[in-house]
PDB file as gemmi writes it, atoms N, CA and C in Angstrom:
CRYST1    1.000    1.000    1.000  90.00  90.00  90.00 P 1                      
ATOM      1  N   UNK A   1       0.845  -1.179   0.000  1.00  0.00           N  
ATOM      2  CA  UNK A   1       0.000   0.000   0.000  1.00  0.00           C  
ATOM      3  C   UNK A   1       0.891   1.244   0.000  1.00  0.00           C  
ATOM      4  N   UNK A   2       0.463   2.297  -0.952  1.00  0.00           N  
ATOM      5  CA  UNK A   2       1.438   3.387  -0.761  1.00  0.00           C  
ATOM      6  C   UNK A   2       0.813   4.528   0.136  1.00  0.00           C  
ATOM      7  N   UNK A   3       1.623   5.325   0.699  1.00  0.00           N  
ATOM      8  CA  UNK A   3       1.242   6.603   1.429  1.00  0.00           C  
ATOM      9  C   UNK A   3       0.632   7.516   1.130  1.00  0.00           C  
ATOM     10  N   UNK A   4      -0.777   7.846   1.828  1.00  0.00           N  
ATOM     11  CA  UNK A   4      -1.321   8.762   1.425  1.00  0.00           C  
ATOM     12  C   UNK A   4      -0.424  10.448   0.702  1.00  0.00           C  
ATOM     13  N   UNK A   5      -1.332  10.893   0.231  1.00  0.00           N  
ATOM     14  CA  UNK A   5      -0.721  12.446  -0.194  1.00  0.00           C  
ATOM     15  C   UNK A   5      -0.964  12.874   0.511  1.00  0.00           C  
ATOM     16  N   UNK A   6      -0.060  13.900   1.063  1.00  0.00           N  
ATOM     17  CA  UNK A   6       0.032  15.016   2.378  1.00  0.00           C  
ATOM     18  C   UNK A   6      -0.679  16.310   1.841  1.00  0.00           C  
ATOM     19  N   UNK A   7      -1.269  17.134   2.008  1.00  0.00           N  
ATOM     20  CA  UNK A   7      -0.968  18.643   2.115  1.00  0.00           C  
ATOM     21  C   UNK A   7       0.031  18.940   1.490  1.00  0.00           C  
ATOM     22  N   UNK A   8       0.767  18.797   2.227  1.00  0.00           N  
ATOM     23  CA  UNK A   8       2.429  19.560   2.027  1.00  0.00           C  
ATOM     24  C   UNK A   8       3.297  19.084   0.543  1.00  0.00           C  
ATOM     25  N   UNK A   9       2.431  17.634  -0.231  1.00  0.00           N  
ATOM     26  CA  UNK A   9       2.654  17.337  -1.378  1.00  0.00           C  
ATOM     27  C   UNK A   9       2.173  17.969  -2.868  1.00  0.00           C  
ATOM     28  N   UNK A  10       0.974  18.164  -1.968  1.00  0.00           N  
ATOM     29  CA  UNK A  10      -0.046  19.208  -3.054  1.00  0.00           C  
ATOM     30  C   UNK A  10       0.504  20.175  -3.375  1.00  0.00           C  
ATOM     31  N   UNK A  11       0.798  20.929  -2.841  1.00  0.00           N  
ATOM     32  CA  UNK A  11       1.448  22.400  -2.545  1.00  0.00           C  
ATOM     33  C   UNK A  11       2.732  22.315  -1.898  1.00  0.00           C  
ATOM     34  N   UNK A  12       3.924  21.946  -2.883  1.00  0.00           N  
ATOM     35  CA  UNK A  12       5.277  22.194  -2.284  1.00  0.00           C  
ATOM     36  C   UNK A  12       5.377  23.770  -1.771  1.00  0.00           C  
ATOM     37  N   UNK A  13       6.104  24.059  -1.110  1.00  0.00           N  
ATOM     38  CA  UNK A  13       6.465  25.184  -0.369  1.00  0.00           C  
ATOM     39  C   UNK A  13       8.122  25.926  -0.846  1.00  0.00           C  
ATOM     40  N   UNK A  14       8.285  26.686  -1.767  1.00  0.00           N  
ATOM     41  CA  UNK A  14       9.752  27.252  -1.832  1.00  0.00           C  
ATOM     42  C   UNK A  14      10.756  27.756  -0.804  1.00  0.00           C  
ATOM     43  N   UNK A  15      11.345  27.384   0.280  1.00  0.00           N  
ATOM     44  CA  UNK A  15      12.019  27.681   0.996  1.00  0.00           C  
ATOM     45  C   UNK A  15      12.464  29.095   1.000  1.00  0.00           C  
ATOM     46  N   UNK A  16      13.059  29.531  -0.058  1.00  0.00           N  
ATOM     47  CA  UNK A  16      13.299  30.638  -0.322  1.00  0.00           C  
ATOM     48  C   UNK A  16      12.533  31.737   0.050  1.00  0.00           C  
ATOM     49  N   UNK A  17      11.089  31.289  -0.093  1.00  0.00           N  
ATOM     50  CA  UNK A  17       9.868  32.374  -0.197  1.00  0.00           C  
ATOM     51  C   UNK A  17       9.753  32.347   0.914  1.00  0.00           C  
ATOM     52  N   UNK A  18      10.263  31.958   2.388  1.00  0.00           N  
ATOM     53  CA  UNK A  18       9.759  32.055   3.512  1.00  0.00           C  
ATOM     54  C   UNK A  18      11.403  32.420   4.605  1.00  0.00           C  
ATOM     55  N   UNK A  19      12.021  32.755   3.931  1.00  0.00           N  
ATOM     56  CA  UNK A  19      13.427  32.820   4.617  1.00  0.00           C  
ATOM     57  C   UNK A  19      12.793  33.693   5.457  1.00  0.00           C  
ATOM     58  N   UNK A  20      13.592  34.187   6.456  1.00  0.00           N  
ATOM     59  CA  UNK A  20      13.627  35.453   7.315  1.00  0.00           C  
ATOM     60  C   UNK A  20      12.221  35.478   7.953  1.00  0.00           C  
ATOM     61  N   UNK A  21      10.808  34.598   7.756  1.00  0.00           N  
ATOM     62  CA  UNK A  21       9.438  34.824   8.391  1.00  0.00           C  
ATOM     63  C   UNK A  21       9.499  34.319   9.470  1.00  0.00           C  
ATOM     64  N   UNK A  22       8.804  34.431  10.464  1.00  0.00           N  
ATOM     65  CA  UNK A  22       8.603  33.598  11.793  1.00  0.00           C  
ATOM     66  C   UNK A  22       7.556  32.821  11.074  1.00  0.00           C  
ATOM     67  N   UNK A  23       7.483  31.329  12.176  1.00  0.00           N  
ATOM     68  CA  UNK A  23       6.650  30.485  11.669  1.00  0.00           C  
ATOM     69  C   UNK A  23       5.014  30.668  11.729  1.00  0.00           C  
ATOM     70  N   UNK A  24       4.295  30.175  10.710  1.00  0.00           N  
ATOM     71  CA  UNK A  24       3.044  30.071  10.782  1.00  0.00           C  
ATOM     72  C   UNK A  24       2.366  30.838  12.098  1.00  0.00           C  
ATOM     73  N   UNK A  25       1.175  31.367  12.573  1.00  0.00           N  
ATOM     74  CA  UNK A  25       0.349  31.397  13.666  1.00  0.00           C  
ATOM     75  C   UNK A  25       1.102  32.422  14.721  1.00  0.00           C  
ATOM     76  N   UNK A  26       2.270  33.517  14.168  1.00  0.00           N  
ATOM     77  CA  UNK A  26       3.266  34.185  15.000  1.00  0.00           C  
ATOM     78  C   UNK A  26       3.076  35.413  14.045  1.00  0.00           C  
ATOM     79  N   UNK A  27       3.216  36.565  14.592  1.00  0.00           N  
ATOM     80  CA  UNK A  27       3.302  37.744  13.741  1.00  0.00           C  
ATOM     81  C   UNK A  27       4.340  38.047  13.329  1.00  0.00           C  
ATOM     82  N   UNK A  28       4.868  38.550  11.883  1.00  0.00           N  
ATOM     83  CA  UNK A  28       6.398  38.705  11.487  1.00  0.00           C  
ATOM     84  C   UNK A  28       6.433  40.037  11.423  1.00  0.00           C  
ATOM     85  N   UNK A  29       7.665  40.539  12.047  1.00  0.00           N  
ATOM     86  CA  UNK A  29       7.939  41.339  12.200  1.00  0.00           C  
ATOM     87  C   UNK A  29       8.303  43.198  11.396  1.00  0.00           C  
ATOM     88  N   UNK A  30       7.811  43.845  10.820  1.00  0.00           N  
ATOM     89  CA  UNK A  30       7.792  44.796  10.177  1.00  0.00           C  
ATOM     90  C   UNK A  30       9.377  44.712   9.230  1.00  0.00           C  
ATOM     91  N   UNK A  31      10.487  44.748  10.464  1.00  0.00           N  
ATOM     92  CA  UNK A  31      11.796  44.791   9.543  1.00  0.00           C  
ATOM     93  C   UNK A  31      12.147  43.176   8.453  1.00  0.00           C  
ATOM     94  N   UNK A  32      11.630  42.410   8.920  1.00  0.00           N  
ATOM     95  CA  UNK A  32      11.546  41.145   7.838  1.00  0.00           C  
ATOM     96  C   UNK A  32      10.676  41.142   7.308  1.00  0.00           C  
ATOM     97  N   UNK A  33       9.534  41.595   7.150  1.00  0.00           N  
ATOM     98  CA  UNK A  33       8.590  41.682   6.331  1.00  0.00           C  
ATOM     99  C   UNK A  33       9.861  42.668   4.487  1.00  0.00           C  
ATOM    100  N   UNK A  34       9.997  43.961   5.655  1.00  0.00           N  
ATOM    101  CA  UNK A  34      10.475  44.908   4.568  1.00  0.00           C  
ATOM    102  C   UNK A  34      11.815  44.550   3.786  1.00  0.00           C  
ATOM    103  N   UNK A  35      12.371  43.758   4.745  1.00  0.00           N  
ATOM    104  CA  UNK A  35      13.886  43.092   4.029  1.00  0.00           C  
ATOM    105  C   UNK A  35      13.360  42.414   2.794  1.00  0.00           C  
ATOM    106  N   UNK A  36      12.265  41.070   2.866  1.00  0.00           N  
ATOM    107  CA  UNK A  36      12.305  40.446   1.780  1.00  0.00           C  
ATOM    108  C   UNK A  36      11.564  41.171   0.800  1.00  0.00           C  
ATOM    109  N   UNK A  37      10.476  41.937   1.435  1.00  0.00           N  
ATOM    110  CA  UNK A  37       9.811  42.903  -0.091  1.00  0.00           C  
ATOM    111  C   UNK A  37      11.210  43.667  -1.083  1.00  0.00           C  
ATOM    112  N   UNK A  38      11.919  44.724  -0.024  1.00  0.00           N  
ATOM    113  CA  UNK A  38      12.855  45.406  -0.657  1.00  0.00           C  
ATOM    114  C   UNK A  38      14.146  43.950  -1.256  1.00  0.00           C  
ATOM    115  N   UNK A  39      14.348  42.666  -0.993  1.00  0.00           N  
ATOM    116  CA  UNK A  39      15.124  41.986  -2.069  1.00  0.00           C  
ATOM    117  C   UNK A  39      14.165  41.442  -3.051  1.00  0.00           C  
ATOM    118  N   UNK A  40      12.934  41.644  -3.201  1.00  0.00           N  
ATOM    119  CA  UNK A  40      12.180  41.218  -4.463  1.00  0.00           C  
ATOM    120  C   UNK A  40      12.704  42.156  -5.360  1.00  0.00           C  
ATOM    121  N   UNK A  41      12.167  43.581  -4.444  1.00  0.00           N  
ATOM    122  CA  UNK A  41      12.017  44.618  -5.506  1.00  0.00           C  
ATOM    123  C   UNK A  41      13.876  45.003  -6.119  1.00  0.00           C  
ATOM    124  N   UNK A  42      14.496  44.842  -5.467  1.00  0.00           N  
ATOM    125  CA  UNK A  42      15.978  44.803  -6.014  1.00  0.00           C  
ATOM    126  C   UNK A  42      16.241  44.129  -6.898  1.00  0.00           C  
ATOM    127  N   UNK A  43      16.183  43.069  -6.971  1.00  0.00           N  
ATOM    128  CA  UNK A  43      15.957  41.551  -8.169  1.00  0.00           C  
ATOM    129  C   UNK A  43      15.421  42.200  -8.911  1.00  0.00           C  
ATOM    130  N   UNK A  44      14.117  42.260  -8.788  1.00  0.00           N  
ATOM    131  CA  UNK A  44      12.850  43.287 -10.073  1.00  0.00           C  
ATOM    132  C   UNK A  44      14.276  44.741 -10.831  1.00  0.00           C  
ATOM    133  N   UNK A  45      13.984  45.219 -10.014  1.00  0.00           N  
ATOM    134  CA  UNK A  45      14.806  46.521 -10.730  1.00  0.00           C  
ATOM    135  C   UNK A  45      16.416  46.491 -11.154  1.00  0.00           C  
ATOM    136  N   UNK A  46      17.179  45.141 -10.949  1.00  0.00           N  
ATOM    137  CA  UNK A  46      18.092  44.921 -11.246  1.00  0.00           C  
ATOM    138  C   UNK A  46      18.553  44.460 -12.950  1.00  0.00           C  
ATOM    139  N   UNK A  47      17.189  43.539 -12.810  1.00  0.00           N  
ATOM    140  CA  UNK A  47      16.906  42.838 -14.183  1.00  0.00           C  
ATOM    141  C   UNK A  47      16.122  43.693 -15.241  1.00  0.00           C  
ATOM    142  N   UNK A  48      17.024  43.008 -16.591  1.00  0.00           N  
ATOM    143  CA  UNK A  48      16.734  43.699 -17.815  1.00  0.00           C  
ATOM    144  C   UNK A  48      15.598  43.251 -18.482  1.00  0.00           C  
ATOM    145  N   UNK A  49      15.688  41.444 -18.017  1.00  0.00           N  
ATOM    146  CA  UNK A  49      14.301  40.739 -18.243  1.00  0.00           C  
ATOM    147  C   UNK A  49      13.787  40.449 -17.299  1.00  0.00           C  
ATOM    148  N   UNK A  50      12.539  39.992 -17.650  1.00  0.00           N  
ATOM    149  CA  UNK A  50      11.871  38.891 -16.073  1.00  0.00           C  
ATOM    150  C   UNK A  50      12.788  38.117 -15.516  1.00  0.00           C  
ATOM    151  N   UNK A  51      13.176  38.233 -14.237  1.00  0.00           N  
ATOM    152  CA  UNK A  51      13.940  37.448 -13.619  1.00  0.00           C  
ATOM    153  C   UNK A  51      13.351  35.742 -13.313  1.00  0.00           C  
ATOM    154  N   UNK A  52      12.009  35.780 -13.429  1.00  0.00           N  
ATOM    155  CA  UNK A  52      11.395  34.772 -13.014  1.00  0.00           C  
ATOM    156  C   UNK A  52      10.497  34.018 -14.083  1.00  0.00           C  
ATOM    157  N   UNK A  53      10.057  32.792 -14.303  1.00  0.00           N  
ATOM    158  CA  UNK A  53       9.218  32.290 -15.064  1.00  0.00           C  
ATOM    159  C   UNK A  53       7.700  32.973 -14.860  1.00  0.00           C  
ATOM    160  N   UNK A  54       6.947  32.822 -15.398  1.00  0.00           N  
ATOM    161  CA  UNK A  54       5.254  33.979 -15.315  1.00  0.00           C  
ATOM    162  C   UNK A  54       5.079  32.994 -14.011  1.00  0.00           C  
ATOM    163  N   UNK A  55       4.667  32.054 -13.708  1.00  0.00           N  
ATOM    164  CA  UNK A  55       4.268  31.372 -13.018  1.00  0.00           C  
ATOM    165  C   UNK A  55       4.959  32.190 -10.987  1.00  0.00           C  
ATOM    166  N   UNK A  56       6.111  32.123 -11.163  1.00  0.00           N  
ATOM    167  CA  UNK A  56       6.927  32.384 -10.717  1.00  0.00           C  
ATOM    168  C   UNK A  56       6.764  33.639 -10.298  1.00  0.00           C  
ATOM    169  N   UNK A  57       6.850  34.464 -10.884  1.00  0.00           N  
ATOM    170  CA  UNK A  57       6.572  36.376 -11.020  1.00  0.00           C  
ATOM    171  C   UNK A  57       4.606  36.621 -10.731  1.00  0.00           C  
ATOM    172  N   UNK A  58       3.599  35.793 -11.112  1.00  0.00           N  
ATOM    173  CA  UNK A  58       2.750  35.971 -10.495  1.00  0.00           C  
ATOM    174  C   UNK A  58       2.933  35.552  -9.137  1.00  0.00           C  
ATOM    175  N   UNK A  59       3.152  34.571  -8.524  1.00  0.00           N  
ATOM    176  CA  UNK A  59       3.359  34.043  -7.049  1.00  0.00           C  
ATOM    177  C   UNK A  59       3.919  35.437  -6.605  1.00  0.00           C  
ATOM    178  N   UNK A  60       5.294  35.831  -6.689  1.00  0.00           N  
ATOM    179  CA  UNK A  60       5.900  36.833  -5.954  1.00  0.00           C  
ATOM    180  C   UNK A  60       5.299  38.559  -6.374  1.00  0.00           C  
ATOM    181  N   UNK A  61       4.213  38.384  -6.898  1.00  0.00           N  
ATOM    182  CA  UNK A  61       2.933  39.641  -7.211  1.00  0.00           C  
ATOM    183  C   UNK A  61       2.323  39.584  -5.938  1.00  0.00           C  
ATOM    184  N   UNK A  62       1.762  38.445  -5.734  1.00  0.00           N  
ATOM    185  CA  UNK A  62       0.692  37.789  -5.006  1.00  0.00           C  
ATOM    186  C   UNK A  62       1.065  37.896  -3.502  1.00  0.00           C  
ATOM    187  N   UNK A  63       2.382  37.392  -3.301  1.00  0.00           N  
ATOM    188  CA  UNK A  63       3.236  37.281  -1.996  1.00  0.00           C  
ATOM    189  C   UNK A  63       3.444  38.936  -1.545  1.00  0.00           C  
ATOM    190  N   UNK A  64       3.973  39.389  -2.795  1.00  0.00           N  
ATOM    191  CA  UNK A  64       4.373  41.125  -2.396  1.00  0.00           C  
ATOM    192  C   UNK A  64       2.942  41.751  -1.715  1.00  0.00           C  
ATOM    193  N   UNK A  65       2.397  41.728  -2.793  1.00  0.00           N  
ATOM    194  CA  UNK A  65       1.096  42.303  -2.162  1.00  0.00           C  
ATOM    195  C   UNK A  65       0.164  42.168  -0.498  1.00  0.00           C  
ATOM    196  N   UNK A  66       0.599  40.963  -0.427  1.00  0.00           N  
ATOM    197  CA  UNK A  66       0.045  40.397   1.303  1.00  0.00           C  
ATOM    198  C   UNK A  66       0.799  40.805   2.067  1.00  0.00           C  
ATOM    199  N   UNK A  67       2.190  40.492   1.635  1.00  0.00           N  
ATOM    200  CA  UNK A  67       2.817  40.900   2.526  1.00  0.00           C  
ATOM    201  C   UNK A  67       3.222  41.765   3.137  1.00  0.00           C  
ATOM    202  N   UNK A  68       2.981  42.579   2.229  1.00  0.00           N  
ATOM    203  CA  UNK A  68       3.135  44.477   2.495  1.00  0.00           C  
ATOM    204  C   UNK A  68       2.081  45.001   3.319  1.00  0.00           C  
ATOM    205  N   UNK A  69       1.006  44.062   3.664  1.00  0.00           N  
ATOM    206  CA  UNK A  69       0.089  44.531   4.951  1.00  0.00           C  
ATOM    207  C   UNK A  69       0.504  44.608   5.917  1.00  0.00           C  
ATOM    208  N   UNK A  70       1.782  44.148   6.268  1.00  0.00           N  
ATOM    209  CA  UNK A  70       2.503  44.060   7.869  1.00  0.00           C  
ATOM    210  C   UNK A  70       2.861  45.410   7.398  1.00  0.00           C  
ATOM    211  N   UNK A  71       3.037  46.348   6.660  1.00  0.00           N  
ATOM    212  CA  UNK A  71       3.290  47.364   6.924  1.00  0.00           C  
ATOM    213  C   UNK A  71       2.545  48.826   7.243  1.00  0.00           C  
ATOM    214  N   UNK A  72       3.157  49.769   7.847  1.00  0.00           N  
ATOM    215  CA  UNK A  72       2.148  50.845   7.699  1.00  0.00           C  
ATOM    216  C   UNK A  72       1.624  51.035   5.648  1.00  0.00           C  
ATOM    217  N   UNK A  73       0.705  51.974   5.986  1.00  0.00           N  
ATOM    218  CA  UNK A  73      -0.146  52.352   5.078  1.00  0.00           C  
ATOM    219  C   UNK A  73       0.537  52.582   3.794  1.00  0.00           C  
ATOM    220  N   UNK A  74       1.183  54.119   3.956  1.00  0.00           N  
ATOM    221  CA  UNK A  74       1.587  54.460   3.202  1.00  0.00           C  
ATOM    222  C   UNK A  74       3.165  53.691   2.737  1.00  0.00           C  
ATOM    223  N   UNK A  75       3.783  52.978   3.517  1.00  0.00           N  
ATOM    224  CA  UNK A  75       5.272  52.228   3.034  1.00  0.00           C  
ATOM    225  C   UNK A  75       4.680  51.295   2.101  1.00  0.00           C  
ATOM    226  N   UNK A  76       3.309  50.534   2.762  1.00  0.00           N  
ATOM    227  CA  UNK A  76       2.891  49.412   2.319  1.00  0.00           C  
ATOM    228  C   UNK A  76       2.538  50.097   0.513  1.00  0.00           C  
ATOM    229  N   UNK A  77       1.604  50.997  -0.015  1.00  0.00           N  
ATOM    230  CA  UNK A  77       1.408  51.701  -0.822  1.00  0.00           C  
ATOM    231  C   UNK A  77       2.274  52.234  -1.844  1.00  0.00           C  
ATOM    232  N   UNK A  78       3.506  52.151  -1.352  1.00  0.00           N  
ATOM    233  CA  UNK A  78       4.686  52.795  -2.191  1.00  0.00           C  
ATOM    234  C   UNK A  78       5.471  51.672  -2.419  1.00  0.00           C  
ATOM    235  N   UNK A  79       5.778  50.664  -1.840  1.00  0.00           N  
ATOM    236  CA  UNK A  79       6.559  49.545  -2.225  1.00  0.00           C  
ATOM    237  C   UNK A  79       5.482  48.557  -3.095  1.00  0.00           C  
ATOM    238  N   UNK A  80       4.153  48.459  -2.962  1.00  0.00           N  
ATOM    239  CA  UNK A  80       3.258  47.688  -4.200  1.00  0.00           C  
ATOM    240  C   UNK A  80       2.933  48.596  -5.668  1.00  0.00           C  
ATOM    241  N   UNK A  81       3.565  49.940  -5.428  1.00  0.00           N  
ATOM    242  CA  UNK A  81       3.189  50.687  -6.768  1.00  0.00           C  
ATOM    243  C   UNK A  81       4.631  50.311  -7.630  1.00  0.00           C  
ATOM    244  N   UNK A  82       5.800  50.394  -6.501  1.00  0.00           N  
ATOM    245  CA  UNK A  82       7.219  50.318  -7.101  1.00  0.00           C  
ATOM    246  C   UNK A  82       7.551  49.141  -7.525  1.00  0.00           C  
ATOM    247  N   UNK A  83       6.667  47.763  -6.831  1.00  0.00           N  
ATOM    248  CA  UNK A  83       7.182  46.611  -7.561  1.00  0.00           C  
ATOM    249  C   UNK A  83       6.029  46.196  -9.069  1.00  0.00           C  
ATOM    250  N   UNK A  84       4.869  46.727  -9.153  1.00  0.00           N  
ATOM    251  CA  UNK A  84       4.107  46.373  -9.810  1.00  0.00           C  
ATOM    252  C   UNK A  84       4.827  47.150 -11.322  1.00  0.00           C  
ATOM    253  N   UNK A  85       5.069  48.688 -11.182  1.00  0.00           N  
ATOM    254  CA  UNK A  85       5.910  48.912 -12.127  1.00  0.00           C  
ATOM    255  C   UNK A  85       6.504  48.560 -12.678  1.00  0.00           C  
ATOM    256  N   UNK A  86       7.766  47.722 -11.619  1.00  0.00           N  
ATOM    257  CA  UNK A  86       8.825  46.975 -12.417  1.00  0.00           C  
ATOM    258  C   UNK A  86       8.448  45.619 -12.998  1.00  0.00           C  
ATOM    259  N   UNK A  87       7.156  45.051 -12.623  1.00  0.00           N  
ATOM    260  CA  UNK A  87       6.743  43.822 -13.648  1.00  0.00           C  
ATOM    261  C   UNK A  87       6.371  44.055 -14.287  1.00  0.00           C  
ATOM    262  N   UNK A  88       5.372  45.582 -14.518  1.00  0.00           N  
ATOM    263  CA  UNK A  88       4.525  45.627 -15.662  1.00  0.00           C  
ATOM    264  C   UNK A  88       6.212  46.128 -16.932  1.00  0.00           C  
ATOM    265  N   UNK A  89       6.894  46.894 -16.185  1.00  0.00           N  
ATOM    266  CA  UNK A  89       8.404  47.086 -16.922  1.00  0.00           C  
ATOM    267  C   UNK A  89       8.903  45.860 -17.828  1.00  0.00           C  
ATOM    268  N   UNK A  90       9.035  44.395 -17.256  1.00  0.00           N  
ATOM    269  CA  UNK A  90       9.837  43.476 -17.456  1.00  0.00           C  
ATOM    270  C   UNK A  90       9.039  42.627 -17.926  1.00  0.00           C  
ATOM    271  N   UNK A  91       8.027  42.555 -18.033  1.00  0.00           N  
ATOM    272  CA  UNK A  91       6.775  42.017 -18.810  1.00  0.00           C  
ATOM    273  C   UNK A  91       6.916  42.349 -20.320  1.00  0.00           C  
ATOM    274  N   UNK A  92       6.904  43.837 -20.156  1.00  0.00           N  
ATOM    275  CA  UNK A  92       7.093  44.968 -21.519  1.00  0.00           C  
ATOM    276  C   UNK A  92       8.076  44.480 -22.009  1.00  0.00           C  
ATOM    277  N   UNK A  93       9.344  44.506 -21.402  1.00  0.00           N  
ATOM    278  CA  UNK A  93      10.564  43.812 -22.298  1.00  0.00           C  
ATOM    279  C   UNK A  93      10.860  42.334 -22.793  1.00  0.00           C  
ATOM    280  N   UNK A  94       9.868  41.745 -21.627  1.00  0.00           N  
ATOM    281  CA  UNK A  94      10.554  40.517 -22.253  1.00  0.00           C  
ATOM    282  C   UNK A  94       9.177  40.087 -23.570  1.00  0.00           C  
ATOM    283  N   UNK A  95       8.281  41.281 -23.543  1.00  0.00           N  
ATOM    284  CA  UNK A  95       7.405  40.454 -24.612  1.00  0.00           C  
ATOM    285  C   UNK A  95       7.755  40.983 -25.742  1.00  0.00           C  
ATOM    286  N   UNK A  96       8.508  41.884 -25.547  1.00  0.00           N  
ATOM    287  CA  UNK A  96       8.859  42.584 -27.075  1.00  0.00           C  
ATOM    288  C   UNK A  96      10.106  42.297 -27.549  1.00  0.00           C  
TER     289      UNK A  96                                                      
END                                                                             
């Protein structure tokens, strides 16, 4: 008999995407929240193309966006206008 499927099979989890968070059911902290937004958005504005596969670059849309609720208002507001730019940017280039 083989082993059921887990959860955790369905939905692998990228390690990467969770560096620096406290675990599950714990509040993370404003300055790790802003570390990993500001190394998305560095990556983003570094690159000439999409750094990421679409698949990939929607997830870290998706992630940016939530995650920027641990922040105040207006930081939260200015770091989702500055990264959305740079995809709608790198989108532009890499489709043309």
């Amino acid at each position: 008999m083989t082993n059921p499927m887990r959860q955790s099979d369905l939905f692998p989890v990228q390690p990467d995407l969770l560096d620096g968070l406290p675990p599950a059911g714990s509040a993370p902290s404003p300055e790790a929240i802003r570390k990993r937004l500001e190394a998305l958005l560095a990556t983003a504005r570094g690159a000439e193309r999409m750094p990421w596969d679409e698949p990939r670059a929607r997830v870290n849309a998706i992630l940016f966006h939530n995650m920027a609720n641990w922040l105040p208002a207006a930081e939260r507001d200015k770091l989702r206008a500055a990264f959305a730019e740079e995809l709608e940017r790198l989108r532009a280039t890499s489709a043309g």
